[in-house]
Backbone and ligand atoms as CSV (ligand in chain L), in Angstrom:
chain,resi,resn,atom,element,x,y,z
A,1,UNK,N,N,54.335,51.564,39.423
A,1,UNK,CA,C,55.196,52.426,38.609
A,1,UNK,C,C,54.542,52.618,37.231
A,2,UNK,N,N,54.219,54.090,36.573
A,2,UNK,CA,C,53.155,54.194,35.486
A,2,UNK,C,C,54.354,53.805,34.275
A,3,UNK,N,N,53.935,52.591,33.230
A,3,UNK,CA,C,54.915,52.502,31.821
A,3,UNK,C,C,54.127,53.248,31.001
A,4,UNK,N,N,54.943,53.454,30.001
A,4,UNK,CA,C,54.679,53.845,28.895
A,4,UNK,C,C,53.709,53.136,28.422
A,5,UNK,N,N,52.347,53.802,27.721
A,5,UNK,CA,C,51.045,52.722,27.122
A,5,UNK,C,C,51.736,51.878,25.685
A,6,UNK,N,N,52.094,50.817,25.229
A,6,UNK,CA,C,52.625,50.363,23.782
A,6,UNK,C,C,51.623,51.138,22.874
A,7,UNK,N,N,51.689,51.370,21.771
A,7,UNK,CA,C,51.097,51.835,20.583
A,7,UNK,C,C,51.304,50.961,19.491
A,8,UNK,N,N,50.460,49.448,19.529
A,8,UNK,CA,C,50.967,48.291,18.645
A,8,UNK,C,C,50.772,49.219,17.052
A,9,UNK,N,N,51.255,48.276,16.509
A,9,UNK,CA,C,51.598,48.649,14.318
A,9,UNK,C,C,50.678,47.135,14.190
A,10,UNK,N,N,50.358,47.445,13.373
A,10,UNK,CA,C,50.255,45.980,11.938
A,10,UNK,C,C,50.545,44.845,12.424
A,11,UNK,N,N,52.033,44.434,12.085
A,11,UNK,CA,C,52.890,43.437,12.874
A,11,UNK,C,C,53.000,43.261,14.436
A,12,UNK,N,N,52.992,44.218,15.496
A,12,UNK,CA,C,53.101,43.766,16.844
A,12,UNK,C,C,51.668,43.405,17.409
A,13,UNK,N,N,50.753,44.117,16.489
A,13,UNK,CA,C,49.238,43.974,17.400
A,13,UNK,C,C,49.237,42.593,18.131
A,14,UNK,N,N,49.472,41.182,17.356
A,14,UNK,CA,C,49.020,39.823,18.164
A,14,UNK,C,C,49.952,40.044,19.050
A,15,UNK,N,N,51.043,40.417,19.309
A,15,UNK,CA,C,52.025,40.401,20.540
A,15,UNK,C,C,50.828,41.097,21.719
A,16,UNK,N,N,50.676,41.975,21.357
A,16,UNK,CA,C,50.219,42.835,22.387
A,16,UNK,C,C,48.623,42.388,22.519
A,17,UNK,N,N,47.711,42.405,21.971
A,17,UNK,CA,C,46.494,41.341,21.901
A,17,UNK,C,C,47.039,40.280,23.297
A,18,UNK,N,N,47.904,39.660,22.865
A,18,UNK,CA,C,48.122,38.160,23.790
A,18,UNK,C,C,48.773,38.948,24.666
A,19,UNK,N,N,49.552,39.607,24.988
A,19,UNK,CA,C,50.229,40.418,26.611
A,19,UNK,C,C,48.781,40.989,27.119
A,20,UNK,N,N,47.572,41.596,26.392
A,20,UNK,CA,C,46.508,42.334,27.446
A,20,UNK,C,C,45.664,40.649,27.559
A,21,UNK,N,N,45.663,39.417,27.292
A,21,UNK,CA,C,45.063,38.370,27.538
A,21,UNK,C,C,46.176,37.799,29.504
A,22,UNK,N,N,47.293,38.816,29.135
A,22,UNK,CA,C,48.309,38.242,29.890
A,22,UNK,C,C,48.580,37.082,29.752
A,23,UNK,N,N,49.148,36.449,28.342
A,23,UNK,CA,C,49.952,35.764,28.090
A,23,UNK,C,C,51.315,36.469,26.885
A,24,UNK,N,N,52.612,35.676,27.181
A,24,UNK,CA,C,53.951,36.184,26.859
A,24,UNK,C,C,53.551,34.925,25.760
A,25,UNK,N,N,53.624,35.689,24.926
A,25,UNK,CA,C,53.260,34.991,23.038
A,25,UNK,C,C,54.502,35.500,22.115
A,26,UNK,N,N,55.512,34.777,21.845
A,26,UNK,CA,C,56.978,35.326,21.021
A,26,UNK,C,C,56.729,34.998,19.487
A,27,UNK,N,N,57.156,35.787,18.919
A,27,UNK,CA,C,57.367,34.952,17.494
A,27,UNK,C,C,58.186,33.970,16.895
A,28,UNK,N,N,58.099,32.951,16.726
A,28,UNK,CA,C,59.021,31.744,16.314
A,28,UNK,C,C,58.548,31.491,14.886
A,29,UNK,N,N,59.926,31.538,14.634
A,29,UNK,CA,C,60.647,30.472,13.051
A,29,UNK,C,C,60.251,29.223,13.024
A,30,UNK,N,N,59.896,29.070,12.318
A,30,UNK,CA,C,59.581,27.157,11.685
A,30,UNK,C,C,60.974,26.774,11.279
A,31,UNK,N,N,61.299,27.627,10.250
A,31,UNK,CA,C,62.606,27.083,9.631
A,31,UNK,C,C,63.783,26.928,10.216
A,32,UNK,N,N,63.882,27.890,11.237
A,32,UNK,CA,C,64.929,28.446,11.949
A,32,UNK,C,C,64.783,27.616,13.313
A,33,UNK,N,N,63.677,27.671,13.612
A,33,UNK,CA,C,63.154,27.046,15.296
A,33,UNK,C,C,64.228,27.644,16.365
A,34,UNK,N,N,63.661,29.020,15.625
A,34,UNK,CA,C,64.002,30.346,17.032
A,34,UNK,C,C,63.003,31.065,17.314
A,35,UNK,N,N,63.140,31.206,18.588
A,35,UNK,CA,C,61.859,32.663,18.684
A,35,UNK,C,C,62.393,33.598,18.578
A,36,UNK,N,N,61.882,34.951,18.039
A,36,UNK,CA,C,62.413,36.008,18.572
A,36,UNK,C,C,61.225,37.513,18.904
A,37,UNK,N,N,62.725,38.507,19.553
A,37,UNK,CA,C,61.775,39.118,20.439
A,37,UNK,C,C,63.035,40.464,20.041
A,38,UNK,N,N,62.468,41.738,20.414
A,38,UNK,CA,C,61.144,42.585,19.824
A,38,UNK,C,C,60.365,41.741,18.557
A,39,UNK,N,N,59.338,41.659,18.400
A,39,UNK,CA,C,58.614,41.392,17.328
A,39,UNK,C,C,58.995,42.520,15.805
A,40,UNK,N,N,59.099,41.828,14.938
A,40,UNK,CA,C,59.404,41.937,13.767
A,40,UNK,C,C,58.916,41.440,12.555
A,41,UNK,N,N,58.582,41.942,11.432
A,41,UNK,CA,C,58.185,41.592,10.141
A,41,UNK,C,C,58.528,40.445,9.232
A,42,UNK,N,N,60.003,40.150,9.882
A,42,UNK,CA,C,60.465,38.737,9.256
A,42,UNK,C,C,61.526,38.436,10.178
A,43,UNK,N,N,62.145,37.202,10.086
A,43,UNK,CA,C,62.836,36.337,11.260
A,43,UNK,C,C,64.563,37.108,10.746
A,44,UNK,N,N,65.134,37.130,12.109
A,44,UNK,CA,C,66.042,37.810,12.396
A,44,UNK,C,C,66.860,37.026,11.141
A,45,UNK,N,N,66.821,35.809,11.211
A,45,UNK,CA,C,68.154,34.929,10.896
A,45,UNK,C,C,68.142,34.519,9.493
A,46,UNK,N,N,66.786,34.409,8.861
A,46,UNK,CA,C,66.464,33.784,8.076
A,46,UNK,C,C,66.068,34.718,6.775
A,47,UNK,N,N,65.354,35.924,7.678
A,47,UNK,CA,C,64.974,37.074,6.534
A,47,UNK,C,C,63.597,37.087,5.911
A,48,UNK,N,N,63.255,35.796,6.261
A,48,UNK,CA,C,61.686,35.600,5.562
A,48,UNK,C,C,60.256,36.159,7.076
A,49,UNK,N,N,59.580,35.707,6.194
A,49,UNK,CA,C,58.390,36.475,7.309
A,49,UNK,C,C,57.576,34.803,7.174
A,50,UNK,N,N,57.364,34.293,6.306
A,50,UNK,CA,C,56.450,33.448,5.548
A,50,UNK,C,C,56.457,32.235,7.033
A,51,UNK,N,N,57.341,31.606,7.881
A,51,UNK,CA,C,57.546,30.652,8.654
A,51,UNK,C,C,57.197,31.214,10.017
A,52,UNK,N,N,57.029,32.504,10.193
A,52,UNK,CA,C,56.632,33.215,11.341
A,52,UNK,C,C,55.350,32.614,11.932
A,53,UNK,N,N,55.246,32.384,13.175
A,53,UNK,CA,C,54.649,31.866,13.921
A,53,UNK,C,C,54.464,32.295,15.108
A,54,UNK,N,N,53.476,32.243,16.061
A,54,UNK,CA,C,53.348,32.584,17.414
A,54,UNK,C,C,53.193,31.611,18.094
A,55,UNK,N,N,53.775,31.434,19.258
A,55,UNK,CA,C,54.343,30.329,20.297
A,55,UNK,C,C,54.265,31.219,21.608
A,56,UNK,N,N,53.301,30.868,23.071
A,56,UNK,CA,C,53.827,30.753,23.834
A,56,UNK,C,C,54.322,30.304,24.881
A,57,UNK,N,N,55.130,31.153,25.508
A,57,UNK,CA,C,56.589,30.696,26.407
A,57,UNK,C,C,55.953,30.756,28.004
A,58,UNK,N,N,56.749,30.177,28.956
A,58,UNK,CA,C,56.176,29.601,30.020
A,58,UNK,C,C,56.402,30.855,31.011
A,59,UNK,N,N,57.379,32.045,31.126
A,59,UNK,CA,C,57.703,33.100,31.446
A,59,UNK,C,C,58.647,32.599,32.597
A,60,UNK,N,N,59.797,31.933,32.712
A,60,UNK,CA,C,60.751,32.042,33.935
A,60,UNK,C,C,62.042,32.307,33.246
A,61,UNK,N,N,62.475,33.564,33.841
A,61,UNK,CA,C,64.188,34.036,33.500
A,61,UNK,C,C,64.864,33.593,34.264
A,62,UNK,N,N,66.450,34.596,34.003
A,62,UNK,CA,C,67.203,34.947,35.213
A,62,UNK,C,C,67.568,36.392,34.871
A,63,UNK,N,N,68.015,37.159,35.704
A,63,UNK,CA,C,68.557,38.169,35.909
A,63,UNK,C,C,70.023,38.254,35.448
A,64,UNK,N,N,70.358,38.570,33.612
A,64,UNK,CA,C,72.083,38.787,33.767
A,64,UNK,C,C,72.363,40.207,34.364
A,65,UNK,N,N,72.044,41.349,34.380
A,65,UNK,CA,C,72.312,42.701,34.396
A,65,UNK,C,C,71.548,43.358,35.117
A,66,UNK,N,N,72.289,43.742,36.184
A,66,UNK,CA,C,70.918,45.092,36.629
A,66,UNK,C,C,72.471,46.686,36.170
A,67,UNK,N,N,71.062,47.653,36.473
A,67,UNK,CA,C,71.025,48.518,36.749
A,67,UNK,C,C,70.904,49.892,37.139
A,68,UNK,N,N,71.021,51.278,38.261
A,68,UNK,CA,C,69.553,51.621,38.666
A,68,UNK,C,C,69.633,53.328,37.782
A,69,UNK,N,N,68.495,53.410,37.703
A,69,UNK,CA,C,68.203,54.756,36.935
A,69,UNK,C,C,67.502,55.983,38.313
A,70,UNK,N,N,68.891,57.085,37.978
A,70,UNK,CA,C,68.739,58.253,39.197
A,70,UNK,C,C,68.241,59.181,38.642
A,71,UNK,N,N,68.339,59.066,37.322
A,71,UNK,CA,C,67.855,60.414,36.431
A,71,UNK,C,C,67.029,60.432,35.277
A,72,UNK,N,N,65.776,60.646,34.882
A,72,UNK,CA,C,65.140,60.317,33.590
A,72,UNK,C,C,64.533,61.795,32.944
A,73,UNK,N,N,64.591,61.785,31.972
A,73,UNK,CA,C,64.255,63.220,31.300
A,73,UNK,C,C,62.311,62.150,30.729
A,74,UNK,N,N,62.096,61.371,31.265
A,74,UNK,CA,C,61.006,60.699,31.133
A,74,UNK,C,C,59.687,60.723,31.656
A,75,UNK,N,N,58.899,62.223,31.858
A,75,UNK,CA,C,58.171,63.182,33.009
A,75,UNK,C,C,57.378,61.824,33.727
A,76,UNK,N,N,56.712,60.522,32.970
A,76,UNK,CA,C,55.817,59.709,33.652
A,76,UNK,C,C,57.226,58.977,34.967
A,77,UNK,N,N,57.824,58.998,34.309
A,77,UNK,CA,C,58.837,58.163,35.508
A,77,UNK,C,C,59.575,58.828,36.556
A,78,UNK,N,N,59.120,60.352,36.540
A,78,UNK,CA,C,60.448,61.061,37.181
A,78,UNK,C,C,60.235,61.229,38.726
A,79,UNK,N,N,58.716,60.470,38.929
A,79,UNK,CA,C,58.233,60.116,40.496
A,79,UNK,C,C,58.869,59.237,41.035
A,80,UNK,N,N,59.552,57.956,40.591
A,80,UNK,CA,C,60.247,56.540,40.040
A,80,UNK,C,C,61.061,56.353,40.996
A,81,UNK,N,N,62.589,57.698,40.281
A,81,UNK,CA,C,63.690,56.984,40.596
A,81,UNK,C,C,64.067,57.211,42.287
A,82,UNK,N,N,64.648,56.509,42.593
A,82,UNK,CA,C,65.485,55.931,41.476
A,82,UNK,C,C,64.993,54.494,41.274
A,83,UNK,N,N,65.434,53.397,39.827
A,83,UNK,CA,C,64.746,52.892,39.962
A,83,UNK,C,C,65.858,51.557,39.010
A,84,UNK,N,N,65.126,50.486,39.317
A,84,UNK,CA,C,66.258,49.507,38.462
A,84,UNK,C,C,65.169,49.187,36.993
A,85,UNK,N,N,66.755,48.661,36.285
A,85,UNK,CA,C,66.816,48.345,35.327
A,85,UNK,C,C,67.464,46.958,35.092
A,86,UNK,N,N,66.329,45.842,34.786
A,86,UNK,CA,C,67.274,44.975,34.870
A,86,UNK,C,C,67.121,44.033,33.176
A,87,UNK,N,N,68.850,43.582,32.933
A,87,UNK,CA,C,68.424,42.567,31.459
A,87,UNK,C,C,68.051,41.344,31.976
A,88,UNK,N,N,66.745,40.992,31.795
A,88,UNK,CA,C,66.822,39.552,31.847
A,88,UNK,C,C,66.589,38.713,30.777
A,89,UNK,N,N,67.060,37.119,31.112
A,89,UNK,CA,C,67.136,36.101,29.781
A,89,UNK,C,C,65.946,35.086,30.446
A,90,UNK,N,N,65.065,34.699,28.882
A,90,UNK,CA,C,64.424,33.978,29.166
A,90,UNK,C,C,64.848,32.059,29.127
A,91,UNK,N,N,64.738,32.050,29.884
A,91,UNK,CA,C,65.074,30.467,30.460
A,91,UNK,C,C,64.773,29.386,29.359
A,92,UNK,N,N,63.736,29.506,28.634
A,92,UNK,CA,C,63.715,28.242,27.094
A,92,UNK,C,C,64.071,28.863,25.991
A,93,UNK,N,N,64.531,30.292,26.356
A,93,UNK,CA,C,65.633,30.317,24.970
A,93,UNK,C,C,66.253,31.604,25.732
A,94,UNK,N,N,67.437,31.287,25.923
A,94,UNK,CA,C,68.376,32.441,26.320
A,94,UNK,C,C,69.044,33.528,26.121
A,95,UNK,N,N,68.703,33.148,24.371
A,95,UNK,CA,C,69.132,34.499,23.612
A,95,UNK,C,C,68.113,35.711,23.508
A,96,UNK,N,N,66.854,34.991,24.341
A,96,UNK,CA,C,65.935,36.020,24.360
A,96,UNK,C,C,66.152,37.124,25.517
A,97,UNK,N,N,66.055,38.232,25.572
A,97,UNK,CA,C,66.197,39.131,26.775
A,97,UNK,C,C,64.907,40.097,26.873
A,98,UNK,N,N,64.676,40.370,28.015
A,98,UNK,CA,C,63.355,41.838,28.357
A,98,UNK,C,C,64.273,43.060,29.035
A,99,UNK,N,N,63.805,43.360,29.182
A,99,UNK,CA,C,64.197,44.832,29.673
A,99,UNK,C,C,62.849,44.431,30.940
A,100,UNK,N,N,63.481,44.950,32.649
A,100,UNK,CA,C,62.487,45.067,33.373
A,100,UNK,C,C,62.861,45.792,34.571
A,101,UNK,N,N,61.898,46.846,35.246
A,101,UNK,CA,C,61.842,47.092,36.432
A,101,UNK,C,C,61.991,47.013,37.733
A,102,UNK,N,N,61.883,45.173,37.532
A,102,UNK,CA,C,61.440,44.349,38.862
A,102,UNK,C,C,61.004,44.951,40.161
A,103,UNK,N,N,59.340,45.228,39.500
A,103,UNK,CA,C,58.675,45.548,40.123
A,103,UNK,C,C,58.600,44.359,41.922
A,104,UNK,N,N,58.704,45.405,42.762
A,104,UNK,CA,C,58.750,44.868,44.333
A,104,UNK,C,C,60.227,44.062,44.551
A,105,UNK,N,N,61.056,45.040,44.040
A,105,UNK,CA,C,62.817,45.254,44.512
A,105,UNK,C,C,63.256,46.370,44.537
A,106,UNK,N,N,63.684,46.652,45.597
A,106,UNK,CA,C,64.150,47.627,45.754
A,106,UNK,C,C,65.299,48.278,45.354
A,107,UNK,N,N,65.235,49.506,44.307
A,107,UNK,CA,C,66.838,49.984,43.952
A,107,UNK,C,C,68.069,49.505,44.849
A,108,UNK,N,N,69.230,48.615,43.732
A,108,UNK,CA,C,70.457,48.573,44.066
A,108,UNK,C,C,70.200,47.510,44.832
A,109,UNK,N,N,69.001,46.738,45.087
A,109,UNK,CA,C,68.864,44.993,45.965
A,109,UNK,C,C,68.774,44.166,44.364
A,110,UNK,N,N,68.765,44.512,44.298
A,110,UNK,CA,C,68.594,43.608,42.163
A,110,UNK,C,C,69.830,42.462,42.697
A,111,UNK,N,N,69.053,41.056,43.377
A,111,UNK,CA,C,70.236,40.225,43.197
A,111,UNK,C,C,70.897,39.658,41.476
A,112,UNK,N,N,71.873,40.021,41.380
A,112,UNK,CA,C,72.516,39.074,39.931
A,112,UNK,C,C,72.264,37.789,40.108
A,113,UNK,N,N,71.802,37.088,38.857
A,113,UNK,CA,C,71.721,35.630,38.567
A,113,UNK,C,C,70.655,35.406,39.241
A,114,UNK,N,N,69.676,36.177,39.795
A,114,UNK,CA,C,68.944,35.410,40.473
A,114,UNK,C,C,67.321,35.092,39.340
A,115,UNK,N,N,66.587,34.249,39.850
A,115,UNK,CA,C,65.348,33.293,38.848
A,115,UNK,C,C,64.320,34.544,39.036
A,116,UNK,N,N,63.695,34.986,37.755
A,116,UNK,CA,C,62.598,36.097,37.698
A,116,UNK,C,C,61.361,34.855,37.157
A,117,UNK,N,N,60.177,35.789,37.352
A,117,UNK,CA,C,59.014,35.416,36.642
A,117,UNK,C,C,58.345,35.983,36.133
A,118,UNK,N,N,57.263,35.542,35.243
A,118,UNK,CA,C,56.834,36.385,34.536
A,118,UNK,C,C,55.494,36.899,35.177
A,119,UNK,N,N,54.898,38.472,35.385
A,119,UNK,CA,C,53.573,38.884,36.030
A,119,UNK,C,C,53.625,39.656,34.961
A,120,UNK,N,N,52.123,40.428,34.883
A,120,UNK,CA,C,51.449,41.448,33.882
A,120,UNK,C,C,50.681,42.626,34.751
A,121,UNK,N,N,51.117,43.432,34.560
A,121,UNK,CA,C,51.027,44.759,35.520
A,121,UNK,C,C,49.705,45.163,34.790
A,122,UNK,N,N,48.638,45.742,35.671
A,122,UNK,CA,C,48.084,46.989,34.370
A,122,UNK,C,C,48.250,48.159,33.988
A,123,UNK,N,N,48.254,48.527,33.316
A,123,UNK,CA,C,48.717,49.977,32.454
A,123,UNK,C,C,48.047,51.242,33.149
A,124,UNK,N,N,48.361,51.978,33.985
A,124,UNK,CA,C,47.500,52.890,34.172
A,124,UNK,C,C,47.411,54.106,33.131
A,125,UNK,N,N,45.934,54.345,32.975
A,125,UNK,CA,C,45.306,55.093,31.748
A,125,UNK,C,C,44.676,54.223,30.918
A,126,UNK,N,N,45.164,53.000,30.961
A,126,UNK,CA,C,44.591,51.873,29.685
A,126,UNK,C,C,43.323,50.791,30.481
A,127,UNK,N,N,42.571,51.388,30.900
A,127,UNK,CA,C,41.665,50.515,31.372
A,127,UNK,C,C,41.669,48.604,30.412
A,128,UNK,N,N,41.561,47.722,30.728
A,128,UNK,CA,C,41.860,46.506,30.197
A,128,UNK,C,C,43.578,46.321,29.212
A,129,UNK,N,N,44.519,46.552,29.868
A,129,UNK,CA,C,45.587,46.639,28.906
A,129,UNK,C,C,46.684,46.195,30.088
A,130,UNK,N,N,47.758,45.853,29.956
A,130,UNK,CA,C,48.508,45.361,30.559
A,130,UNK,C,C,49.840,45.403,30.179
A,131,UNK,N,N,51.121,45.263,30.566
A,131,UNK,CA,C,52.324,44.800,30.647
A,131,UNK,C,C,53.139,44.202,30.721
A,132,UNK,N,N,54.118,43.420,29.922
A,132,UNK,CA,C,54.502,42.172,30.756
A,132,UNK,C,C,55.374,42.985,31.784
A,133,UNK,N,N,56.008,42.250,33.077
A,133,UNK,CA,C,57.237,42.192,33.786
A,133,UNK,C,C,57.638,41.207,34.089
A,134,UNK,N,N,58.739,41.558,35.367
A,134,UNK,CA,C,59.310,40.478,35.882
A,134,UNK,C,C,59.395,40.951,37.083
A,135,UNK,N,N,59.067,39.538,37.957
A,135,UNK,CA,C,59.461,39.605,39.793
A,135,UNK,C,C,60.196,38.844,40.244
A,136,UNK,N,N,61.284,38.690,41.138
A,136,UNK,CA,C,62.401,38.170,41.645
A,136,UNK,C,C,61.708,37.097,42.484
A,137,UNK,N,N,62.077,35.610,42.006
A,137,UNK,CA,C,61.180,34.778,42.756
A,137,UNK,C,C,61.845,34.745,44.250
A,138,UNK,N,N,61.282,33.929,45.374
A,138,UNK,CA,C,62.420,33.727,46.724
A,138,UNK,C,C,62.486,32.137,46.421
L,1,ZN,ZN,ZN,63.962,32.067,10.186
């Protein structure tokens, strides 16, 4: 399924640097001893940037939310649908969530609650570049 290529800034480049190494690298608080995710300029909670840190995470979720997309005004995806959408939480910190595809499930089989993992797709168009996702373990 073709994603969107990221277009890192300033601040996300090491995110994305460490996703085309295919590793899931979050930003974590010292002070706070949270990670957080989208990547950001300073810590959600705290407001500072100065304790920001990169940490990474071992990549196993779960699945709180699916659900499937029949219609996209999104021309790379409109080969796709229909197609799921699922929230998942990451398992060593739960307040973290991705947005994912789950690539090799089939629309509307998206079991709820069930354990994802973490894989890195490659980007087509981006020769050496990659993605994170998630796949529905058995
Ligand atoms: Zn903080």
């Amino acid at each position: 399924m073709p994603k969107t290529i990221p277009q890192p800034d300033e601040v996300s480049k090491p995110f994305w640097d460490f996703v085309d190494q295919q590793k899931l690298t979050l930003q974590y608080c010292t002070a706070c001893s949270r990670y957080q995710y989208p990547v950001r300029a300073q810590c959600y909670d705290c407001g500072k940037a100065d304790n920001l840190t990169w940490k990474e995470v071992q990549g196993k979720g779960h699945i709180l939310e699916t659900m499937v997309v029949h219609d996209t005004r999104v021309v790379r995806r409109k080969i796709d649908v229909p197609f799921n959408v699922a929230l998942v939480s990451l398992d060593e910190a739960p307040y973290i969530n991705f947005l994912s595809n789950l690539p090799g499930t089939t629309a509307h089989e998206a079991p709820q609650g069930a354990p994802v993992e973490l894989i890195f797709e490659p980007l087509e168009g981006a020769p050496g570049r990659f993605i994170h996702e998630w796949r529905v373990t058995k």
